[in-house]
TIKERO-838199 format. One line per 8 residues: their letters; for each residue y, x, z of N, C-alpha, C. Coordinates in steps of 0.001 Angstrom, whole numbers. Each point is the difference from the previous one (the first is absolute). Example, Ala and Ser with C-alpha at 12.3 -4.5 7.8 and 13.67 -1.06 7.14 Angstrom:
! residues 2
as	-5690/13190/7800/1190/-890/0/1200/900/0 | 1050/-350/-720/1190/820/60/1090/-770/730
***
This chain:
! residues 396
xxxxxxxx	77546/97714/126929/344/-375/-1370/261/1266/-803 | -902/513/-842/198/1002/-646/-282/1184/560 | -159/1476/-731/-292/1438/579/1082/-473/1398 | -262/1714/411/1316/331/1181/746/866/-697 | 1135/-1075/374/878/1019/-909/351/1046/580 | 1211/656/-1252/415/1089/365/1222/180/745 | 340/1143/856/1304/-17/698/367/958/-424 | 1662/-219/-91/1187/579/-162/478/570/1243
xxxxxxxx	55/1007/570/101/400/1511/1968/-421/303 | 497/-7/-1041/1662/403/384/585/-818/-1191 | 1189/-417/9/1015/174/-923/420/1475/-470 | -181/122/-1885/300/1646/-208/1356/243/-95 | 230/1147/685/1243/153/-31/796/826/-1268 | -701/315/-775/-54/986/-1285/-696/-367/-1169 | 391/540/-1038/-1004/441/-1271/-396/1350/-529 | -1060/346/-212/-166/1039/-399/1119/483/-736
xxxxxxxx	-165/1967/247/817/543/-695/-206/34/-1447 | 1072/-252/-592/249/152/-1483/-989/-1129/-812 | 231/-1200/949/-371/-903/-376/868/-1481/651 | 1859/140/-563/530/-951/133/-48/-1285/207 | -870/-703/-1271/-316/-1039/-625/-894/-369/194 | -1133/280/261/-1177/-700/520/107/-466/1492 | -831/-987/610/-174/-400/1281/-538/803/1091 | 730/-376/1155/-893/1736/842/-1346/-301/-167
xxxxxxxx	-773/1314/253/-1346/-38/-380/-868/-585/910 | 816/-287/1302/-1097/-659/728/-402/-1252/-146 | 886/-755/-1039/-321/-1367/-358/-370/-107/-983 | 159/732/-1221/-1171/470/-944/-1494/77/385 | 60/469/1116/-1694/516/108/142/-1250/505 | 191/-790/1120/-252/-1324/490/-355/-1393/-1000 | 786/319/-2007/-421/-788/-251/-935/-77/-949 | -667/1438/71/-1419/540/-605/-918/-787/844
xxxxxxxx	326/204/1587/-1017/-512/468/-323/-1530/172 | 1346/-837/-348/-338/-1636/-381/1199/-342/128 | 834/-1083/-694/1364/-202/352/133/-702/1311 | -343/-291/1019/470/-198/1438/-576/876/881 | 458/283/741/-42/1206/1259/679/-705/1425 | -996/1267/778/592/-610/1307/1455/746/284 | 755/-521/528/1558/1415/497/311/-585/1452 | 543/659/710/293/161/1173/2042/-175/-216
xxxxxxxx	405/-932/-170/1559/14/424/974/1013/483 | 764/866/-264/852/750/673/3/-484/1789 | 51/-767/653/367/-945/1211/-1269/-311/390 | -1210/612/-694/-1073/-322/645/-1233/-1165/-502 | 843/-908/-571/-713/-1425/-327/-1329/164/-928 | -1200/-151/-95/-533/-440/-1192/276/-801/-824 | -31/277/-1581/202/-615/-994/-948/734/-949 | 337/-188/-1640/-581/381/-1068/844/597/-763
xxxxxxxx	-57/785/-966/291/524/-1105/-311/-396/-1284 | 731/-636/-478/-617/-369/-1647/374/442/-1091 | -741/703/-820/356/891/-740/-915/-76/-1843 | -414/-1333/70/-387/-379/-1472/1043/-579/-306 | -42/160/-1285/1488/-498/-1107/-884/-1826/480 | -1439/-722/-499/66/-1286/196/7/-949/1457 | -555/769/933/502/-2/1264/1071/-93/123 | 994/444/-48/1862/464/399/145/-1086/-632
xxxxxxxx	-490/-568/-1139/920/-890/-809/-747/-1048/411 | -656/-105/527/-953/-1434/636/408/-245/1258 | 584/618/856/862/-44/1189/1015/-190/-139 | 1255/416/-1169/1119/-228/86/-11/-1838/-650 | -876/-537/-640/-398/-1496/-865/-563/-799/1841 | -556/344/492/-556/-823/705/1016/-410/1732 | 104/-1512/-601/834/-499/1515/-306/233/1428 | -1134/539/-32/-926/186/1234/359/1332/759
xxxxxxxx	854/1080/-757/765/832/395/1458/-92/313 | 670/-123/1030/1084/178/331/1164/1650/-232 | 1151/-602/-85/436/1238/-526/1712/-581/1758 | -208/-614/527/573/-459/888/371/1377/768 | 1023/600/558/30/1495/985/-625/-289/1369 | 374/-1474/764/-177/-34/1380/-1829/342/43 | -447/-334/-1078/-1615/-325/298/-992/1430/-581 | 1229/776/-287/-322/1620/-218/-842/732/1061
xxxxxxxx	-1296/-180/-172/-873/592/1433/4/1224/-103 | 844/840/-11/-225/1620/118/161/817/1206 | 1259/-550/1123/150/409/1276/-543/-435/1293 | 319/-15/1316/-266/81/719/1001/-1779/839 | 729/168/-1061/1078/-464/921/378/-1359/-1315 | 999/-1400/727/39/-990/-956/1229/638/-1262 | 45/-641/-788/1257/718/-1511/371/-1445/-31 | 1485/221/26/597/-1572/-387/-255/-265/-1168
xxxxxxxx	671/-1066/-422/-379/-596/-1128/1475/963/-1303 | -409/-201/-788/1163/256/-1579/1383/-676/535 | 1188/727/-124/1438/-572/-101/-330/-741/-866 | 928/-1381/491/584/-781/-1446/24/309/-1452 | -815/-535/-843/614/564/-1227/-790/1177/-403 | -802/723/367/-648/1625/43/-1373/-547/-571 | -149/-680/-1360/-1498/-747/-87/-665/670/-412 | 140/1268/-401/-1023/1038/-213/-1083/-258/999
xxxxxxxx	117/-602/1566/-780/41/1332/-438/-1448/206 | -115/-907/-1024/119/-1092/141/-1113/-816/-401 | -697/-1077/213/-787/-896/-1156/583/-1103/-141 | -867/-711/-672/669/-1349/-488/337/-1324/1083 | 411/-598/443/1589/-774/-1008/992/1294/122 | 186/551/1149/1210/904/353/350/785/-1105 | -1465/570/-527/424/1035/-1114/371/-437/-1223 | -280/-1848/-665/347/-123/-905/967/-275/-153
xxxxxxxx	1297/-655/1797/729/-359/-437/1218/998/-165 | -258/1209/434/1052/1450/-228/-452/412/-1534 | -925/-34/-533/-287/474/-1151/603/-1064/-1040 | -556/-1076/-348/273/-1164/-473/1894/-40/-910 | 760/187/971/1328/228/-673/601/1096/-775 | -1327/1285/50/194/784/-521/-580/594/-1410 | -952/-969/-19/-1046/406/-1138/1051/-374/-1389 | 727/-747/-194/877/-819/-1188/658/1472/298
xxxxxxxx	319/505/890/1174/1495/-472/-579/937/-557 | -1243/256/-335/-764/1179/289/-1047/-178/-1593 | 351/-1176/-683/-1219/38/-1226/504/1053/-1153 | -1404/151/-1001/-580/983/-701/1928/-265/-984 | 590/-1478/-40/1028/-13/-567/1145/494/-135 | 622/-438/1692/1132/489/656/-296/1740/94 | -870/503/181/-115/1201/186/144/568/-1499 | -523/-42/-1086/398/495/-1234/1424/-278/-309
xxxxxxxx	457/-728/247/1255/-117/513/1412/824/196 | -1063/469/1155/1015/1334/784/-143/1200/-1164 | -1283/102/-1092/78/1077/-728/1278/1120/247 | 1201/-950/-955/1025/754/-539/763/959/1000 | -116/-550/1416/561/386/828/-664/992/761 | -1527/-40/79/-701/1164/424/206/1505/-1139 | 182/-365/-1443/216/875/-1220/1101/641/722 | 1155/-738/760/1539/702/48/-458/669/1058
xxxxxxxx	-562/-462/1440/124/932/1022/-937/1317/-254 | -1051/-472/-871/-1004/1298/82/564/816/-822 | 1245/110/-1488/854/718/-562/793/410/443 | 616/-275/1525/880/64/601/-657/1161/868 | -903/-162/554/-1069/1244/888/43/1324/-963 | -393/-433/-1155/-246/1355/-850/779/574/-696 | 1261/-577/94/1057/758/-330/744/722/1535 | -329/-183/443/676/553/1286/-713/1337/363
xxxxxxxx	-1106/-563/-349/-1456/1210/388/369/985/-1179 | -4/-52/-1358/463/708/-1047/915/749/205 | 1514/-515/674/1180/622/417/14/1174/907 | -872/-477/1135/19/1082/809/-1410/1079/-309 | -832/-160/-773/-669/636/-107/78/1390/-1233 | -1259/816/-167/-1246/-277/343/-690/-347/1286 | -671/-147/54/-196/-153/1806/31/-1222/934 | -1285/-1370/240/548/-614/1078/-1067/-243/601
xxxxxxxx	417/-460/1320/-1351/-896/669/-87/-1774/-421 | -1210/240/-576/74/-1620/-831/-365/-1436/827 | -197/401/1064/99/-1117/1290/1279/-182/66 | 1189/981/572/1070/-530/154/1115/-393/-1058 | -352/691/-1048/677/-237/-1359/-141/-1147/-732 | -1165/-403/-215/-825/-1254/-762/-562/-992/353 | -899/754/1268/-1351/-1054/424/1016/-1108/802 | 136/973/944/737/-1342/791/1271/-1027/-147
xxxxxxxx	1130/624/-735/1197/-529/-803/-759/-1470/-475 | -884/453/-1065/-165/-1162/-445/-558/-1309/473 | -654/78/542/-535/-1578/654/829/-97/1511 | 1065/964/144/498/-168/1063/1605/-1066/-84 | 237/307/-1343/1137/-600/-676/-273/-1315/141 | -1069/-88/-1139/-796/-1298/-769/-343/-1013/1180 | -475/592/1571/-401/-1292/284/1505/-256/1147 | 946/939/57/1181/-362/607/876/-978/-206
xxxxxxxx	-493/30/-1836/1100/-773/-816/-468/-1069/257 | -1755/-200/1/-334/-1464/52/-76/-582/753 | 406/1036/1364/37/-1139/1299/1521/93/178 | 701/734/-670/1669/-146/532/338/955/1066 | -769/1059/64/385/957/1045/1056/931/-721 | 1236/83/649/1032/635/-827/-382/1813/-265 | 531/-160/-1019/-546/1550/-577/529/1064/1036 | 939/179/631/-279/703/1146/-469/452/862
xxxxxxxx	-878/-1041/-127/-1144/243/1575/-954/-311/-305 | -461/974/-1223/-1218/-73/-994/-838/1295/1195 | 1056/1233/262/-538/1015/94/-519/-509/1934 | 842/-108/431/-525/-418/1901/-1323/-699/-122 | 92/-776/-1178/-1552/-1087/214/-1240/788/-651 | 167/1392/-1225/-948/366/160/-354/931/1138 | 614/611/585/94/937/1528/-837/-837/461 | 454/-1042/435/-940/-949/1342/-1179/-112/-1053
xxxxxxxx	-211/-675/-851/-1313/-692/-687/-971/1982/415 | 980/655/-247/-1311/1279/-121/-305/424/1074 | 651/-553/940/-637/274/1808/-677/-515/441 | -15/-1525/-555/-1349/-822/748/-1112/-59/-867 | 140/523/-1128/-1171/277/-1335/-240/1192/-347 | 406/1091/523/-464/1403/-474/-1035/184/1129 | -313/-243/1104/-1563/286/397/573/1652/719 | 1191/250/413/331/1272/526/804/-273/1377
xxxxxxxx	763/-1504/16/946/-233/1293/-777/45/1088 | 728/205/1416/-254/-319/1394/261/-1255/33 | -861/-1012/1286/379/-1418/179/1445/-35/481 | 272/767/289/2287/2/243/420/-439/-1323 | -462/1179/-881/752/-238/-1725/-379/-1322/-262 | -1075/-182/170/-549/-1263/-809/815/-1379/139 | -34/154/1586/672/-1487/365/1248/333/-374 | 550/1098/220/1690/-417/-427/432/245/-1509
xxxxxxxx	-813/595/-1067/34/-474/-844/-24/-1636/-521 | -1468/-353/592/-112/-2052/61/1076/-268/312 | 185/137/1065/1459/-669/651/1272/156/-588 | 188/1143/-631/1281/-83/-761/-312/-937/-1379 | -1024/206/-456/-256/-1108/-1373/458/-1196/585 | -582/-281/979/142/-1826/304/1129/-337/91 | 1092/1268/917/1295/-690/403/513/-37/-1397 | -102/1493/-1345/945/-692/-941/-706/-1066/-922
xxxxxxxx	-1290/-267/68/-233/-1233/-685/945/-1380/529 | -132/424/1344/460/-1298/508/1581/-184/-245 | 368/1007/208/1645/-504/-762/95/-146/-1520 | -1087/747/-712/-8/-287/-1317/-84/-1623/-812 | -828/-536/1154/-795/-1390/-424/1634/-1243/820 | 590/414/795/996/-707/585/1547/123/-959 | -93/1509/-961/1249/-362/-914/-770/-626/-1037 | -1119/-289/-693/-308/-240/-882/97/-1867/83
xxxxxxxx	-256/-354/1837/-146/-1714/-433/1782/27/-186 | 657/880/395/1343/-449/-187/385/622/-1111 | 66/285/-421/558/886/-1738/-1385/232/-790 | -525/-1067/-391/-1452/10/-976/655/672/-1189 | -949/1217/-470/-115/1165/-1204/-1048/-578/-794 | -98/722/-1710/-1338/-557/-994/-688/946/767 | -787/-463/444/-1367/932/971/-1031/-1226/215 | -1231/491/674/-1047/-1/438/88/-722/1645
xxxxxxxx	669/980/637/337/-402/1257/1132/-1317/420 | 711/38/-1288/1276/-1367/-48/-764/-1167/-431 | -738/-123/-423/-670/-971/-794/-783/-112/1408 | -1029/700/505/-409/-695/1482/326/-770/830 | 1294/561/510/837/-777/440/489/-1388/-141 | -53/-440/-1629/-60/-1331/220/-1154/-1013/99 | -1198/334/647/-940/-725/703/-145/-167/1551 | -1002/-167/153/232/-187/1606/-1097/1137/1005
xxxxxxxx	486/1004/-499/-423/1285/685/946/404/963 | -625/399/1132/1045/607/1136/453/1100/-476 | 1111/516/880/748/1379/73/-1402/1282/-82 | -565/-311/1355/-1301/971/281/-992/-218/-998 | 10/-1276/-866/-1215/-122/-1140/597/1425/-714 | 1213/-456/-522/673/591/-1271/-498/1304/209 | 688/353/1690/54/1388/-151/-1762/822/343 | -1050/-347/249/-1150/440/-484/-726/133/-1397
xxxxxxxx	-3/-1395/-859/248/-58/-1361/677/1381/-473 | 1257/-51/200/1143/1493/-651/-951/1122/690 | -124/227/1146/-1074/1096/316/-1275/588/-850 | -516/-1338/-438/-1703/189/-602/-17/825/-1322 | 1512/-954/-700/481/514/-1215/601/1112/-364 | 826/451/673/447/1418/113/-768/1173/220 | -838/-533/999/-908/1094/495/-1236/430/-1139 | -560/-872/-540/-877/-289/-1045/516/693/-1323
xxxxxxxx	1052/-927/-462/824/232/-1387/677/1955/154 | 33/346/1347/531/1095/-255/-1085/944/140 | -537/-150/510/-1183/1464/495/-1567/244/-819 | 161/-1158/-626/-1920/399/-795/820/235/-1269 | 992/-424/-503/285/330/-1484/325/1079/0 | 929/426/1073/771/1661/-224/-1387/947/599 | -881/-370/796/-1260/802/179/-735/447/-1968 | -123/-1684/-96/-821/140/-1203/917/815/-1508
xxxxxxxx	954/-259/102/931/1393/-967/-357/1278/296 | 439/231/1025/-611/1457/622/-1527/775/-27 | -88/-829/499/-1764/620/25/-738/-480/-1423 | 545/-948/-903/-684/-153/-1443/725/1194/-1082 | 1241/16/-1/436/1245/-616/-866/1380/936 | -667/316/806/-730/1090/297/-1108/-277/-655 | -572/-784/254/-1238/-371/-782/109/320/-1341 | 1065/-227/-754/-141/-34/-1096/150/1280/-321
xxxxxxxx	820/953/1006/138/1210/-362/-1377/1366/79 | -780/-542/1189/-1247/204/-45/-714/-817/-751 | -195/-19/-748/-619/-541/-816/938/-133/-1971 | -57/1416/-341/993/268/-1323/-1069/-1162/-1108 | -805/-217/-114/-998/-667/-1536/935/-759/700 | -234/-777/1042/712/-1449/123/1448/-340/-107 | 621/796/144/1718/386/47/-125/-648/-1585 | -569/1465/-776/177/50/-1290/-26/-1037/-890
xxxxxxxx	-1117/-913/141/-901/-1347/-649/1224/-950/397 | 706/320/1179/721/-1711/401/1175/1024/-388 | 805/949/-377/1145/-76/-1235/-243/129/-1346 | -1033/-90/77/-636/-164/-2204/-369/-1446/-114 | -43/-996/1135/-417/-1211/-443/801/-845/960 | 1465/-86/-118/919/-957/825/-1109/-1177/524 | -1368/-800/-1292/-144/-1136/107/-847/197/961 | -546/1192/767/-652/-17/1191/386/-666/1316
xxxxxxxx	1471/104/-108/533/293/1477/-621/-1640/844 | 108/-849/-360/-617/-1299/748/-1168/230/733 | -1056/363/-874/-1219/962/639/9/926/618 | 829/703/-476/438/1457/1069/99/-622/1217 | 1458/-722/234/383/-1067/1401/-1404/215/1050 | -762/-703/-408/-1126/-1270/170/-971/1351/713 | 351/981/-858/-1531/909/436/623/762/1140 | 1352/642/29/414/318/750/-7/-867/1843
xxxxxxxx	368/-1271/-537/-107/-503/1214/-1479/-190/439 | -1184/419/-564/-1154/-158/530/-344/1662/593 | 652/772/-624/-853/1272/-115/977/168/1524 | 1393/-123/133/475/698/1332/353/-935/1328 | -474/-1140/-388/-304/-1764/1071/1567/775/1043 | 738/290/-170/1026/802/1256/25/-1449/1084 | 104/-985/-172/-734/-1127/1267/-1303/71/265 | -75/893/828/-1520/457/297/-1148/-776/432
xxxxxxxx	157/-965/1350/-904/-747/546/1106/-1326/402 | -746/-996/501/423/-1588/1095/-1045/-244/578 | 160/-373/1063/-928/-875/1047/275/-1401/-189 | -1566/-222/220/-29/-1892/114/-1294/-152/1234 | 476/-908/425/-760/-300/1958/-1205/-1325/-912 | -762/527/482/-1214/-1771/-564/487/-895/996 | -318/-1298/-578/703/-1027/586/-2094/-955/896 | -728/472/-626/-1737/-441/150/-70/1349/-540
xxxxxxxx	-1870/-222/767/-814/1024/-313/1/144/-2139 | -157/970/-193/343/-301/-1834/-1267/1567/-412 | -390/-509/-1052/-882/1411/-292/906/291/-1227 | 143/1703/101/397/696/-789/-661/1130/-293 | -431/-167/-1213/-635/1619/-755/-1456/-17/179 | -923/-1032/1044/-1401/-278/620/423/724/1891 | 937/-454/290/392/465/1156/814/-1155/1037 | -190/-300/588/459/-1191/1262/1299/432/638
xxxxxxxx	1437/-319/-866/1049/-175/810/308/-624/904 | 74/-112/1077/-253/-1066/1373/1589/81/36 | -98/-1747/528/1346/-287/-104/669/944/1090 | 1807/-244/-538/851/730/920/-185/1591/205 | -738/302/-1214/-96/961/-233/835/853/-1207 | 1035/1081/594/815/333/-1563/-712/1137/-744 | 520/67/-1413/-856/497/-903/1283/719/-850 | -574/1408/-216/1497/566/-598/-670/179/-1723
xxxxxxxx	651/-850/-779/100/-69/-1260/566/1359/-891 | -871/965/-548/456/1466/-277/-211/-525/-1975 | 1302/-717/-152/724/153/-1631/-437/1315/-580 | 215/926/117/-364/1574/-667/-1082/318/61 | -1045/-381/500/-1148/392/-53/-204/-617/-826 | -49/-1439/419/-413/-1292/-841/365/397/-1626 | 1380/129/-283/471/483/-1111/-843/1258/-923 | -601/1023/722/-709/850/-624/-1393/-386/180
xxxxxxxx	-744/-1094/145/-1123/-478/209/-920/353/-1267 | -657/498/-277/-995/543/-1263/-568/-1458/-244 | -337/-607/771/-790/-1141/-327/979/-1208/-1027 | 840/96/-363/1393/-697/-90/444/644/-1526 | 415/1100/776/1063/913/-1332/-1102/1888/-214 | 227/-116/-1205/-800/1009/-1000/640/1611/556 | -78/730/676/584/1114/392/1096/-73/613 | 234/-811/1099/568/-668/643/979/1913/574
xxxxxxxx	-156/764/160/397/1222/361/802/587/-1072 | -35/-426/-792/871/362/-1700/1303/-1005/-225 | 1396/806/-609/1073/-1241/43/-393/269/-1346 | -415/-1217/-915/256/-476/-886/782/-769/-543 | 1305/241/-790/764/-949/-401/-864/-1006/-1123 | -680/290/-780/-430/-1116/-1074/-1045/-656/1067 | -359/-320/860/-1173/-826/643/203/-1366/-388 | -1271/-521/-13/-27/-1116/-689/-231/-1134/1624
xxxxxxxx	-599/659/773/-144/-784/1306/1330/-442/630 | -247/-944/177/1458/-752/814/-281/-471/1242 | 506/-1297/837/-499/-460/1444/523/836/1059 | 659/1040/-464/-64/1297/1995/982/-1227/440 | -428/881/1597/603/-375/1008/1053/434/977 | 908/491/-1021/1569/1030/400/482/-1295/949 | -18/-1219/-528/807/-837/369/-559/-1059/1015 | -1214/71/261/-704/-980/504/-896/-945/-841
xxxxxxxx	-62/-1029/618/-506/-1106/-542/314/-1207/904 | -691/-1164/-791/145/-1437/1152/1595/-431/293 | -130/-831/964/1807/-103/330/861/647/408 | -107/1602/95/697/491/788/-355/952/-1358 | -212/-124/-923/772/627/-1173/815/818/3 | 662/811/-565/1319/751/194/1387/-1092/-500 | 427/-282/630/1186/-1257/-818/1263/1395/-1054 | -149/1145/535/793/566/-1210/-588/785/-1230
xxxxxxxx	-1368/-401/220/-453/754/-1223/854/456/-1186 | 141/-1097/-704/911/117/-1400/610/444/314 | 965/-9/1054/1160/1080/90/-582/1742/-223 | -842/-79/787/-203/1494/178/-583/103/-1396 | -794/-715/-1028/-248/160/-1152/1086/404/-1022 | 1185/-786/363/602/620/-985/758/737/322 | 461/858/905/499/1623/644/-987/364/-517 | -1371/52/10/-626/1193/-470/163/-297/-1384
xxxxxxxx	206/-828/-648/-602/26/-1204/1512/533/-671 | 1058/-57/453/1427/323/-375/89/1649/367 | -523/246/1417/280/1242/-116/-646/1368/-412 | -1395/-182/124/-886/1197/-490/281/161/-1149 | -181/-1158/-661/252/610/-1648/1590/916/-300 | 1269/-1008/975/1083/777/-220/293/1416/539 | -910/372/921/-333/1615/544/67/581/-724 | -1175/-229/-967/-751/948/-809/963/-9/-1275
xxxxxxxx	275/-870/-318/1102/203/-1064/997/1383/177 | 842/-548/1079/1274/635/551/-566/1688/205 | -1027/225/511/-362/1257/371/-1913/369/-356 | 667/251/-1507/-1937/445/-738/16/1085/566 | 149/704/637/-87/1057/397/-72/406/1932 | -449/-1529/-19/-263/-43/1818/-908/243/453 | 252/1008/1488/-1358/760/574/680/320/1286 | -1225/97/434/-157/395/1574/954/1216/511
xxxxxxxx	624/-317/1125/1007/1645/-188/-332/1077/1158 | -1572/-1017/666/-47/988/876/-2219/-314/-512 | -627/932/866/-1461/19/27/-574/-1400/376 | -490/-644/-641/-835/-1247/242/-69/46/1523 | -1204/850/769/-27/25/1264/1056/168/1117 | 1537/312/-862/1048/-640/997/863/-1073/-271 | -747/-831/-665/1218/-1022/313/-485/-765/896 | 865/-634/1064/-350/-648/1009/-251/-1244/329
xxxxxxxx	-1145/-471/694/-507/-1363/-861/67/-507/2005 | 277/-1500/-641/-123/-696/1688/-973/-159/691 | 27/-337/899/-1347/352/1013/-558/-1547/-113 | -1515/348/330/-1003/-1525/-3/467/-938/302 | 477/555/1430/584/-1154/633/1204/-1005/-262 | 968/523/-1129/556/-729/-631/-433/-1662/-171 | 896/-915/-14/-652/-1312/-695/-344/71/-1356 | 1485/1101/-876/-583/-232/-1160/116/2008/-363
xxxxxxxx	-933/162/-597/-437/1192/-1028/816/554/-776 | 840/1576/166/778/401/-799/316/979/97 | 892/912/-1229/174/1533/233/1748/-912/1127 | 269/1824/950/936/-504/674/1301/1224/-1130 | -862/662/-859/1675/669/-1176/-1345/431/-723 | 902/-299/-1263/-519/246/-1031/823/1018/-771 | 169/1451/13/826/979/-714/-306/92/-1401 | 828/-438/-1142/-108/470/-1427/629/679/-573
xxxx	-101/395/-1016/1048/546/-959/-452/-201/-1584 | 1040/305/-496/-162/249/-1654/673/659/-700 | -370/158/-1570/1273/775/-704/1287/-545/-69 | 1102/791/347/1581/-154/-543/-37/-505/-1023
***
């Protein structure tokens, strides 16, 4: 069915130098040569690579792909199934019925909502940063504070132990731990979810997580649910602060255009999340043989879905290698598609849309405080895409 395709010999472990933002190049050239490819699994397995923007999005729409973990053909060996509650790993009924109670928390409404309160914490970041400066690293100052607060408050995680949960979230998501760190990072999340979710059925707070509680979700539902959300709500937004304020800093026309035209910033958002996809790829297992791209996915076969390529797809978007804030193209796929959607989109929409603009306000005079080629950016292997410090400064 179709040419022979092309193979991808490896998962890349890099991107070219002095080329942050674009996709490593070996999947670039892979999707010159047609958007599906053959790849070889880390563990050995055959699968595919898909790397067209209408492909990716024709796989993530079609039921015939599983997004289930146990049926993840990549190793050697069986993978249990998703904890309770963890429906990121899930399909339908299971996945609609963990999602389902959450979608009413999470609309374009309730989230504009939170505005006023994202205005205070992200004023609250930049006055602190102001105080002690000139001088900060804007990961730990900004990026992460903020959606680290925001989604604490909304699940009721007491502001104290804002800072322990990003520690763990960045051990099993920075793409740098040993399997020691990893698990006992997991493992410490679960135990304090799990006491988290046991004072909450007994002393219910205005939260996210109190309001669960009064349905008929287990202890272990709750506490995977609180996992998906935390982990999610904290790590692609404070990625996407970070590494979009670089972008923007490489890139001065664009800086400039989005503080001469506040009415950009929505578009700005939008392009940003296409141009730096920091949720890089997902796997989905075929459930039947399924053709994708003029190519024969045979069932039980997994297929790693590459968002960033897809996202810079020429066939799709007009200089797909250029951040354009005025682009008129819309559709990327920062967030997914199909049912497994991002359920916090809006949230993360409006952190960005609250805080870039309030950056640039607070500090017209923000820049890089060290050489482009050192600031230190996370490794491939990360789940999600990001500088690991971002050093700035500005005028007194």
């Amino acid at each position: 069915m179709g040419d022979s395709p092309y193979t991808v010999a490896a998962m890349p472990t890099e991107r070219r130098p002095g080329c942050p933002f674009d996709p490593p190049a070996e999947l670039t050239e892979a999707r010159a040569h047609g958007p599906v490819s053959r790849f070889t699994h880390p563990g050995g397995k055959p699968g595919w690579m898909i790397t067209g923007y209408d492909e990716v999005r024709a796989v993530l729409a079609d039921p015939r792909f599983s997004s289930r973990k146990e049926l993840m053909n990549v190793v050697d060996f069986a993978i249990p199934p998703a904890p309770p509650g963890e429906f990121l790993l899930m399909d339908p009924p299971e996945h609609g019925r963990y999602r389902k109670p959450l979608i009413g928390r999470f609309t374009v409404r309730r989230m504009r909502l939170l505005t006023e309160r994202v205005e205070q914490i992200t004023a609250q970041c930049l006055d602190a940063m102001a105080a002690a400066g000139p001088g900060a690293d804007l990961v730990t100052a900004f990026a992460k504070p903020i959606p680290t607060i925001v989604i604490c408050e909304l699940l009721g995680v007491p502001y104290a132990d804002r800072g322990s949960f990003q520690e763990q979230i960045d051990t099993f998501m920075g793409g740098e731990s040993d399997e020691a760190d990893l698990v006992a990072a997991y493992t410490a999340t679960q135990e304090y979810l799990a006491h988290l979710v046991t004072a909450k059925r007994a002393n219910p707070t205005d939260d996210v997580l109190s309001e669960l509680t009064r349905g008929d979700l287990t202890d272990e539902e709750l506490r995977g649910i609180s996992l998906i959300l935390l982990a999610a709500g904290l790590d692609t937004t404070a990625n996407m602060l970070a590494l979009g304020t670089f972008a923007l800093l490489r890139n001065p026309d664009q800086l400039a255009a989005l503080r001469a035209r506040p009415e950009l910033t929505d578009r700005a958002v939008e392009e940003l999340l296409r141009y730096l996809t920091v949720a890089k790829s997902f796997m989905r297992t075929a459930l039947e043989d399924v053709e994708v791209g003029g190519h024969l996915v045979e069932a039980g076969t997994t297929v790693v879905l590459s968002y960033h390529t897809a996202n810079h797809d020429p066939a799709r978007f007009t200089g797909p290698g250029e951040l354009d804030l005025d682009r008129q193209e819309g559709g990327h796929l920062a967030f997914g598609h199909g049912i497994h959607q991002c359920l916090g989109q809006q949230l993360a929409r409006v952190e960005m849309r609250v805080a870039f603009p309030a950056l640039l306000r607070r500090f017209p005079a923000l820049r890089l405080a060290v050489p482009e080629r050192e600031v230190v950016l996370r490794p491939e292997s990360a789940d999600i895409y990001g500088v690991k410090s971002l050093p700035v400064s500005w005028d007194a």
